[in-house]
C-alpha positions as CSV (number, residue, x, y, z in Angstrom):
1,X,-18.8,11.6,-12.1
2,X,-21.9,9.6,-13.3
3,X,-24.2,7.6,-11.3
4,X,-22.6,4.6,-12.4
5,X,-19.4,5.1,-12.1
6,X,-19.7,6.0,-8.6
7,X,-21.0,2.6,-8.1
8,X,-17.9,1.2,-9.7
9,X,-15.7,3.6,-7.3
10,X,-17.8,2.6,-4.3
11,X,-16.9,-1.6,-5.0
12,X,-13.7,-0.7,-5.7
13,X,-12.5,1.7,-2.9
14,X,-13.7,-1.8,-0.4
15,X,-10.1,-3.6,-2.1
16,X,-7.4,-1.5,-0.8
17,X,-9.6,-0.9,2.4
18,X,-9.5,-5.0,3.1
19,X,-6.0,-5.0,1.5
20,X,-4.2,-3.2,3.8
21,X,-5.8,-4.8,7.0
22,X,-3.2,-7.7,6.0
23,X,-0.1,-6.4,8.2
24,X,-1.7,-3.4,10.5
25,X,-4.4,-5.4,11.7
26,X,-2.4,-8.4,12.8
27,X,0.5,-6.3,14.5
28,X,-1.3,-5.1,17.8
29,X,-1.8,-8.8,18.4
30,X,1.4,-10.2,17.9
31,X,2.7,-9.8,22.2
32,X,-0.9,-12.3,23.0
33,X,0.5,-14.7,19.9
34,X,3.9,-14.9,20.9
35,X,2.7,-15.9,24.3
36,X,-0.1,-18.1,23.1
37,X,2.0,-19.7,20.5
38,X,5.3,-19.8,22.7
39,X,6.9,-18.0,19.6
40,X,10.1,-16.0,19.7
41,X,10.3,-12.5,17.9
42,X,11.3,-13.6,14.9
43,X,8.6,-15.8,14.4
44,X,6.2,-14.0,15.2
45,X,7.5,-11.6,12.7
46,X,6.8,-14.2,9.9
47,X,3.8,-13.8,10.1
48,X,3.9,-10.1,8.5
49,X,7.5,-11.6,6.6
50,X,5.2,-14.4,5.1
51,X,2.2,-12.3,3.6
52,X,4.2,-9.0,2.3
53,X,6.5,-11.5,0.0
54,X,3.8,-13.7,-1.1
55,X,1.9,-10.8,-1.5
56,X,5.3,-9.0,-3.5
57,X,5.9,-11.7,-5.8
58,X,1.9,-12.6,-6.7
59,X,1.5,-9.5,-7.8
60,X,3.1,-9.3,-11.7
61,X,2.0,-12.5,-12.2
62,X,-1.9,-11.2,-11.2
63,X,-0.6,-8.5,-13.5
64,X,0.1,-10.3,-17.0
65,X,-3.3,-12.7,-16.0
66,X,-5.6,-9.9,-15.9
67,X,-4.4,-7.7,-18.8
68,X,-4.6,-11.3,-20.6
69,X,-8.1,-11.9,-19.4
70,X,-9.6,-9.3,-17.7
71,X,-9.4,-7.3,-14.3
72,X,-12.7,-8.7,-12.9
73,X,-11.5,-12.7,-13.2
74,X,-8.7,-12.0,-11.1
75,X,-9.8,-9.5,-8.8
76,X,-13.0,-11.1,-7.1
77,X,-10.9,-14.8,-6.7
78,X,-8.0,-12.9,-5.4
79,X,-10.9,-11.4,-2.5
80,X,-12.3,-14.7,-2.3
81,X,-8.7,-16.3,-1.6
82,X,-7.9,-13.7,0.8
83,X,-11.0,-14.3,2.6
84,X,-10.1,-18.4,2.8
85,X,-6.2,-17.3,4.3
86,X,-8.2,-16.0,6.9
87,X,-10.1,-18.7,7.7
88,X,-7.2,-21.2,7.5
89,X,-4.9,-19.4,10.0
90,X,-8.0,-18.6,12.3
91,X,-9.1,-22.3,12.6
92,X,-5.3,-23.5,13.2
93,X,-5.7,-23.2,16.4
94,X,-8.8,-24.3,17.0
95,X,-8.3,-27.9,15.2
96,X,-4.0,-28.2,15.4
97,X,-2.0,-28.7,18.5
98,X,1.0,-27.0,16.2
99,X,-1.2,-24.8,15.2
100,X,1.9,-22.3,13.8
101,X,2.8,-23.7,10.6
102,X,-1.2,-23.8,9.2
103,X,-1.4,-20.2,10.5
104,X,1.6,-19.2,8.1
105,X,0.2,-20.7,5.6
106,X,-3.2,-19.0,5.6
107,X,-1.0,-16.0,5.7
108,X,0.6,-17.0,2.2
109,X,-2.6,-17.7,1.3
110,X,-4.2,-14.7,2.1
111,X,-0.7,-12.7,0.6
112,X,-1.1,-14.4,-2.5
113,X,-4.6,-13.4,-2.5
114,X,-4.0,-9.5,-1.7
115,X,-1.8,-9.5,-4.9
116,X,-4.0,-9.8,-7.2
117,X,-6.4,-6.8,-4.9
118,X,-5.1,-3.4,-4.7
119,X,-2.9,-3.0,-7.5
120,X,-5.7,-4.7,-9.9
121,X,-8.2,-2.5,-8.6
122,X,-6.1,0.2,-9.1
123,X,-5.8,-0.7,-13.1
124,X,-8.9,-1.2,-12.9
125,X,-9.6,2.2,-12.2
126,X,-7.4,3.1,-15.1
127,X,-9.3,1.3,-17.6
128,X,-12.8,2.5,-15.9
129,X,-12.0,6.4,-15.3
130,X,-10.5,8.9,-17.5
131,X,-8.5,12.3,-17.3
132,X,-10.1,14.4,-14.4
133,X,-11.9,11.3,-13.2
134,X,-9.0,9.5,-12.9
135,X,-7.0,11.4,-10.6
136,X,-10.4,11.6,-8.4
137,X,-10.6,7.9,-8.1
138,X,-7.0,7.3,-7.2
139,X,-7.5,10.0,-4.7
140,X,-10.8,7.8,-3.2
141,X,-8.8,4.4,-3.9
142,X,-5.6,5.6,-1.8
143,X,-8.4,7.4,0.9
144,X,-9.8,3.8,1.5
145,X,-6.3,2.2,1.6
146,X,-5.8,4.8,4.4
147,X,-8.8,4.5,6.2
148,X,-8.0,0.9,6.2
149,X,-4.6,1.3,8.0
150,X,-6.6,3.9,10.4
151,X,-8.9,1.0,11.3
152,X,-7.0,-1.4,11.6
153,X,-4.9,-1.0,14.5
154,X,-7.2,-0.1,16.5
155,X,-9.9,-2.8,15.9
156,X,-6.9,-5.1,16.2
157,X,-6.1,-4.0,19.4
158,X,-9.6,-4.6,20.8
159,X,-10.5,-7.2,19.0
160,X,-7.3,-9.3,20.6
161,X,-8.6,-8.7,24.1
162,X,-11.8,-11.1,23.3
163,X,-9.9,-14.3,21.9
164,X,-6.8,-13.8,20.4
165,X,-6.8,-15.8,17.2
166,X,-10.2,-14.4,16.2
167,X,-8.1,-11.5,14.6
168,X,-7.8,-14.0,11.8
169,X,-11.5,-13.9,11.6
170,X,-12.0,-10.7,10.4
171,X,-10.2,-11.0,6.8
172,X,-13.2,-13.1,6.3
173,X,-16.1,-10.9,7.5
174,X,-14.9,-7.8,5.6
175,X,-13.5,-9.6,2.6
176,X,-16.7,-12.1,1.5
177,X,-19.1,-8.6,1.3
178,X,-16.6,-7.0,-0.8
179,X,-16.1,-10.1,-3.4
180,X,-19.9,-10.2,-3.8
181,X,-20.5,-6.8,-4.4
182,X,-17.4,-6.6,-6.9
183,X,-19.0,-9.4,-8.8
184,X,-22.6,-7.5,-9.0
185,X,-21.9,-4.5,-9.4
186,X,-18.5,-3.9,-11.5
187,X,-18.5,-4.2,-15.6
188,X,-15.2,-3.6,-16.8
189,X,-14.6,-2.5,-20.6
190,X,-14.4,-5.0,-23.1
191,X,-10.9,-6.3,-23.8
192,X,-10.0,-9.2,-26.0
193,X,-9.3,-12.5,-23.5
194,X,-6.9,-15.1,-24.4
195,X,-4.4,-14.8,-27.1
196,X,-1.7,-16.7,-28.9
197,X,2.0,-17.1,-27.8
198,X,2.7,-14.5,-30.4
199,X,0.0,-12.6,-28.9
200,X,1.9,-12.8,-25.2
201,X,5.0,-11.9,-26.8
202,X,3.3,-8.8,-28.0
203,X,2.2,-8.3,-24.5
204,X,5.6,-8.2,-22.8
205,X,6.8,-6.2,-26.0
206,X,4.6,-3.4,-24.7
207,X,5.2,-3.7,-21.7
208,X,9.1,-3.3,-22.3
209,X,8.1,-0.5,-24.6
210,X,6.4,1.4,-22.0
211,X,9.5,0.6,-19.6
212,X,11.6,1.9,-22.4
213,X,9.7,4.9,-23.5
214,X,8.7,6.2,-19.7
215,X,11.7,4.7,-17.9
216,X,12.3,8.3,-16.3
217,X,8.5,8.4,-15.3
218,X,8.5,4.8,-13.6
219,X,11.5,5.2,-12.4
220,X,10.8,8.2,-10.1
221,X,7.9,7.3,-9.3
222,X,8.8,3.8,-8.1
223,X,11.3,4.9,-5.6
224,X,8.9,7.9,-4.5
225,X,6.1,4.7,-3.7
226,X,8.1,2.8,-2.2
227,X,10.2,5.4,0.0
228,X,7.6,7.1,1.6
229,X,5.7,3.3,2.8
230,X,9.8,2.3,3.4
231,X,9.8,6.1,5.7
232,X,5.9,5.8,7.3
233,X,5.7,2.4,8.3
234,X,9.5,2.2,9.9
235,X,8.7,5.4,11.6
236,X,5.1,4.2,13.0
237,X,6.8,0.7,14.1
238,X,9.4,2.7,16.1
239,X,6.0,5.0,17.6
240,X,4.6,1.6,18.3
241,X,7.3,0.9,20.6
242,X,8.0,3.8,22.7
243,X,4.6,4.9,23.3
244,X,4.4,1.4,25.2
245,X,8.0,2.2,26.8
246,X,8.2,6.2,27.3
247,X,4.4,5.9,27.8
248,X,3.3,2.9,28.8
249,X,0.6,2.9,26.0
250,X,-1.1,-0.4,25.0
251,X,-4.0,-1.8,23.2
252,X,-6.4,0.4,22.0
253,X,-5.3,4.0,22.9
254,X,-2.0,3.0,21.6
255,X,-3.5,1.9,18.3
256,X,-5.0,5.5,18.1
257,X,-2.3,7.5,18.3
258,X,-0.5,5.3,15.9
259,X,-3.4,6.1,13.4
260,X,-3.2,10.0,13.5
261,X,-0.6,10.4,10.8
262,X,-2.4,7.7,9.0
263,X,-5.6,10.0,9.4
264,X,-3.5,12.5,7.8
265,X,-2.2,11.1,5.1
266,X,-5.6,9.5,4.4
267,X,-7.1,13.0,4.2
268,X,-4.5,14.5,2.1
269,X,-4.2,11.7,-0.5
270,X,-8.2,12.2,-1.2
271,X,-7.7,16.3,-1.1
272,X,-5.2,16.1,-4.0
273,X,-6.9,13.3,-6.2
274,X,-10.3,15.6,-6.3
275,X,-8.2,19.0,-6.3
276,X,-5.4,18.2,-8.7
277,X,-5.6,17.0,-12.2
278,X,-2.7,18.4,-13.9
279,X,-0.4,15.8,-13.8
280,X,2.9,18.0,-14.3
281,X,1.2,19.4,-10.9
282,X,1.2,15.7,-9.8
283,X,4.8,15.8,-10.4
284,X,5.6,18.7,-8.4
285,X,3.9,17.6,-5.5
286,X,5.5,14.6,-5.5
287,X,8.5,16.1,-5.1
288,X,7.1,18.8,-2.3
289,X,5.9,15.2,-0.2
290,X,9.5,13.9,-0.5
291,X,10.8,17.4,0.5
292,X,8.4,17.1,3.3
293,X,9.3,13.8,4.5
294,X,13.3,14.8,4.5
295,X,12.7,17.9,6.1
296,X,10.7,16.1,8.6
297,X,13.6,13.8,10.0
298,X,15.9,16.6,9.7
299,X,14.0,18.6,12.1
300,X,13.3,15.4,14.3
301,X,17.2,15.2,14.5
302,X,17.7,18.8,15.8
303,X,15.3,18.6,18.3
304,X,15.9,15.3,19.3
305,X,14.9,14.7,22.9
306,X,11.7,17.1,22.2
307,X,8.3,15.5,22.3
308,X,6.3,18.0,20.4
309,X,8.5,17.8,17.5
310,X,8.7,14.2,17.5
311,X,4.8,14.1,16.7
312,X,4.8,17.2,14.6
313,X,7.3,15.3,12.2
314,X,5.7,12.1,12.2
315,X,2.3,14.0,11.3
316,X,3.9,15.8,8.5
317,X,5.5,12.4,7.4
318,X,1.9,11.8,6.9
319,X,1.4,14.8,5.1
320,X,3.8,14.3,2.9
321,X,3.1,10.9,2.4
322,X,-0.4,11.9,0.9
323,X,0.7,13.9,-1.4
324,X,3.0,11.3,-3.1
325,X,0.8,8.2,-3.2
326,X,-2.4,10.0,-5.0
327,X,0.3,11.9,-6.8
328,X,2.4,8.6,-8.2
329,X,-0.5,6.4,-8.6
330,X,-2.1,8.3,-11.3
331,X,0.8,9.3,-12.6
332,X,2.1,5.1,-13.1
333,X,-1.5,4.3,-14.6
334,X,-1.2,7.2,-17.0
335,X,2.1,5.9,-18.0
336,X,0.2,2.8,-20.1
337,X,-3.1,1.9,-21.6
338,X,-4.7,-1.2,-22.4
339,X,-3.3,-4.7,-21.6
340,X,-0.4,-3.2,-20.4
341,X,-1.6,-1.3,-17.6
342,X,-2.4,-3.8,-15.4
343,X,1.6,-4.5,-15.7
344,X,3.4,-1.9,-14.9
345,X,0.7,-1.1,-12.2
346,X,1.3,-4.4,-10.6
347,X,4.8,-3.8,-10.6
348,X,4.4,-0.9,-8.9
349,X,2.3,-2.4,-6.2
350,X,5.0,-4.8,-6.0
351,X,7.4,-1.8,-5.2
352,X,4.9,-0.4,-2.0
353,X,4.6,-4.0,-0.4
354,X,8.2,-4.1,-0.3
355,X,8.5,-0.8,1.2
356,X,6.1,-1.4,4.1
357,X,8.0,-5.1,4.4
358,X,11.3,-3.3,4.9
359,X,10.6,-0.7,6.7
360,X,10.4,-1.6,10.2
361,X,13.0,-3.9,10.0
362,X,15.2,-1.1,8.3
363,X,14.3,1.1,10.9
364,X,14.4,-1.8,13.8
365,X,18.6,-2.2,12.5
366,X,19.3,1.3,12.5
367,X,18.0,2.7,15.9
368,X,20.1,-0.1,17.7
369,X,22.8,2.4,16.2
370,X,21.5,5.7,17.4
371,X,18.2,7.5,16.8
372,X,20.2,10.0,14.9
373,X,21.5,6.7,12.5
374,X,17.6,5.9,12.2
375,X,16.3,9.2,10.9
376,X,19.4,10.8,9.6
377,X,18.9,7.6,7.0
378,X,15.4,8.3,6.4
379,X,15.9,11.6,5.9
380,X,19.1,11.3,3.4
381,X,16.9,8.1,1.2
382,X,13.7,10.9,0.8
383,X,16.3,14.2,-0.4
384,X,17.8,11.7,-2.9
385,X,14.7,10.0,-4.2
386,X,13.1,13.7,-4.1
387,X,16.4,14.5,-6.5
388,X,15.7,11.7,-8.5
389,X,11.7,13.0,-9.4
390,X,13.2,17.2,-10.1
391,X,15.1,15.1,-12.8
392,X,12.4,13.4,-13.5
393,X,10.2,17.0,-14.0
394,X,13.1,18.9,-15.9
395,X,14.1,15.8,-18.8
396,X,11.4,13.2,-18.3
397,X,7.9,14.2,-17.9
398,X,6.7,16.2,-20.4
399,X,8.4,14.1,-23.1
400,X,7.4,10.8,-21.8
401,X,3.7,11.7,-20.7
402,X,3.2,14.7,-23.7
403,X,3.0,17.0,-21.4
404,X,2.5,20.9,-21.4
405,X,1.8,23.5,-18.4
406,X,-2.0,23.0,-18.6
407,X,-2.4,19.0,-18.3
């Protein structure tokens, strides 16, 4: 990788980093909220609710815009807008009485903001990186996004012990460095900006062409995104709670031990993006992650009431979680070129903050049934999906990406 292009990688890998403080970073503070705000459980659940659907349906719109006119005018607003969501719901308390409503509304602010962040930097990368590269940026890309959740919990956690809406604050301070140095630093290739209505038409023609000619591809690869978020972030919501009631965990020691599979994931998603290039590799490991994952809650099932196990399968969630995300992401932007990449790679995104919105509420509903109900579930969901992508291998694949053995 040239000098340069590690510059581009370095500006870029700071999106999904600041992206995916949105939810984890907020969620060891919500107990202080509630009883700040006088808020009951469901609203203070809004305020993830709030930013994940903004955040869900920005994102294809951020999509068309920026294959229209260029990644770079959409990503370093969208930063910039982020950073401002921030700012609204940290000074609601300061200047409201009813300071509530403004901070959901910085958090729709900020969600619409983070869609047009990670999965535009991520086509970005697409356009900027190619082959071999690719798969080695998508690898650093989904590293930062995991470092990121790492982070986050855990600076939450202390940073909610000083003054409790001053969580809000730090959007800001990590966002405003990262818009200024994606503005210096970045130079996408040149595309042609604007276009006609006959132009647009063309657009979404492609874009249903690539749906129609890859549907196998982005089919598979869709559910695989958004069931191993859907699996990780249900399962570390139900760790958040009982290390506070089986171990009376809180704050910041908490926040670690909820980032170990995260750590894990993290490390495996950047070993196969500079490791693997072979995307009919990519493929199979998708499926081995899934595998992974099922097997995971299987074996958390039979050994129910066992610690060790408990933390051994969440750890291989992570694992297995890895392997998918590096795995599907360059295997979605490989699926379209051009102005249509930033498309179906938004859509995608789409699909992931959707799984991490559903998750723990999924997973909230179902242990109320049993534990059994809870990962039996999550176990069944990741052996279909898993079923779903060995179709995918067998019919789809090779056709739809041109595919042999030795790319």
């Amino acid at each position: 990788m040239q000098q340069e292009t590690k510059k581009y990688l370095a500006a870029l890998s700071g999106v999904p980093f600041i992206m995916v403080l949105g939810n984890s970073l907020i969620i060891p503070a919500f107990p202080e909220i509630q009883n700040q705000l006088n808020l009951t459980q469901l609203e203070v659940g809004l305020l993830v609710t709030t930013f994940s659907i903004a955040a869900g349906i920005t994102i294809p719109i951020v999509g068309f815009i920026s294959d229209k006119y260029g990644r770079k005018v959409v990503l370093v607003p969208s930063v910039f807008l982020y950073a401002i969501g921030g700012l609204i719901s940290g000074f609601a308390p300061i200047f409201f009485n009813s300071a509530y409503p403004w901070i959901i509304f910085g958090r729709v602010v900020k969600g619409i903001g983070a869609g047009g962040t990670g999965p535009i930097a991520m086509a970005l990368a697409g356009d900027l990186f190619q082959s071999g590269e690719r798969s080695e940026a998508m690898g650093v890309l989904e590293a930062a996004n995991g470092i990121g959740k790492v982070v986050s919990p855990i600076l939450g956690a202390i940073i909610v012990v000083w003054i409790w809406y001053s969580v809000f604050f730090v959007y800001t301070i990590f966002s405003l460095p990262v818009a200024i140095m994606l503005w210096v630093v970045l130079k996408e290739p040149e595309q042609k900006a604007g276009g006609s209505s006959q132009e647009e038409k063309g657009y979404f023609t492609r874009i249903f062409d690539v749906f129609k000619d890859k549907k196998m591809v982005l089919i598979a690869t869709y559910l695989a995104g958004f069931t191993v978020l859907f699996s990780l972030f249900g399962t570390l919501s139900y760790l958040s709670d009982i290390l506070e009631i089986r171990y009376n965990l809180e704050g910041a020691p908490k926040g670690i031990v909820i980032a170990l599979p995260v750590i894990v994931m993290a490390v495996t998603s950047y070993t196969t993006g500079h490791f693997i290039q072979s995307k009919l590799l990519m493929s199979k490991l998708v499926v081995t992650g899934l595998t992974i994952i099922g097997l995971s809650f299987g074996g958390i099932i039979l050994l129910l009431d066992n610690d060790y196990a408990l933390f051994a399968g969440i750890i291989l969630i992570g694992v297995g979680t890895g392997l998918v995300l590096t795995s599907v992401n360059t295997l979605v932007t490989s699926t379209a070129s051009g102005r249509a990449r930033g498309g179906v790679t938004s859509l995608y995104g789409s699909v992931r903050f959707f799984g991490v919105a559903f998750g723990p509420p999924a997973f909230g509903l179902l242990v109320e049934i049993s534990r059994i109900a809870m990962f039996g579930t999550a176990g069944i969901i990741a052996i279909l999906v898993m079923g779903v992508n060995l179709i995918m291998i067998k019919f789809g694949i090779g056709r739809e990406l041109n595919l042999s053995n030795s790319n």
